[in-house]
N, C-alpha and C positions, 0 to 999 in steps of 0.2 A: 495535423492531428486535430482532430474535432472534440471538442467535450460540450459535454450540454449541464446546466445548473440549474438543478431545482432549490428555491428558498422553501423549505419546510415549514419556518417556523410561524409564521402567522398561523396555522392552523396544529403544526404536532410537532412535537420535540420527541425525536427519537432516542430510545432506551437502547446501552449496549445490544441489549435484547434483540429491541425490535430490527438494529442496525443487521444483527449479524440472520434472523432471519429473514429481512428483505434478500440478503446477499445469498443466500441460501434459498431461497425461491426465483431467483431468478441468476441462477449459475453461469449464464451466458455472458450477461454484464461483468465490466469490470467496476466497479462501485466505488466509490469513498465518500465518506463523511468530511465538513471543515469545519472550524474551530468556531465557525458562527451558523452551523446548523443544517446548512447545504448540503445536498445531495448531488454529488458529481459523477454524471455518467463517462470513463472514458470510452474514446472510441480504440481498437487495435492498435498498434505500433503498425508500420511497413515496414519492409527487406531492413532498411539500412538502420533502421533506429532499431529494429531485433536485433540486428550484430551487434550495434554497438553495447546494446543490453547486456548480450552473450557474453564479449568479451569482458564488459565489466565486470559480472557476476565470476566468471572464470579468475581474471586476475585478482580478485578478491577472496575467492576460495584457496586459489592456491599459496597468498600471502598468509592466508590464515591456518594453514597444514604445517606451514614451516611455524610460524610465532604461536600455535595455541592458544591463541589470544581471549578468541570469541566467538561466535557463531554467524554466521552468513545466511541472509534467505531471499529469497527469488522476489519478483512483483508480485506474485501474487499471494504475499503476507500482507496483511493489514495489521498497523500495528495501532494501540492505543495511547495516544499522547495527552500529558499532562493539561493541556489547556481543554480536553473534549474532542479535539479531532484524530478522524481515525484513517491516514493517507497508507496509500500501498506506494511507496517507492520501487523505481527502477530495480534496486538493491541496496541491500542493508547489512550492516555490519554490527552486530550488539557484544559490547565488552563482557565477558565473564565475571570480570573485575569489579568487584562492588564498592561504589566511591561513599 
């Protein structure tokens, strides 16, 4: 898997804003943000890293039918995290539960 990293910040510090309309203009990319300002392009998954995707996402959906625990979402959530970065994970699991 190939990812390409753009440094931003010498010249812009992107705003939730402007983060989610780059991703929105250019729909094809898969996009992320990191905690020190980067702009990461990934490149697709192949056959065998989609399975295993698959299957994660799967055995996690259906752990989460039986417990009602939380909510599950695919890669292509971007979620926003406490330090400024905004990564799309393979798969996600977010508690209900408010600690």
């Amino acid at each position: 898997m190939n990812t390409v990293v753009l440094n931003l910040e010498p010249i812009a510090h992107l705003t939730d804003e402007q983060f989610y309309q780059l991703c929105m203009a250019n729909r094809d990319l898969s996009l992320e943000l990191n905690a020190d300002g980067e702009l990461i392009i990934m490149s697709p998954v192949g056959g065998e890293s989609g399975n295993n995707e698959a299957g994660l996402i799967t055995d996690l959906e259906i752990w989460n039918r039986q417990t009602k625990l939380g909510k599950v979402f695919s890669s292509s959530t971007i979620f926003r995290l406490p330090n400024g970065a905004n990564p799309s994970p393979d798969a996600a699991w977010v508690s209900l539960v408010q600690l």
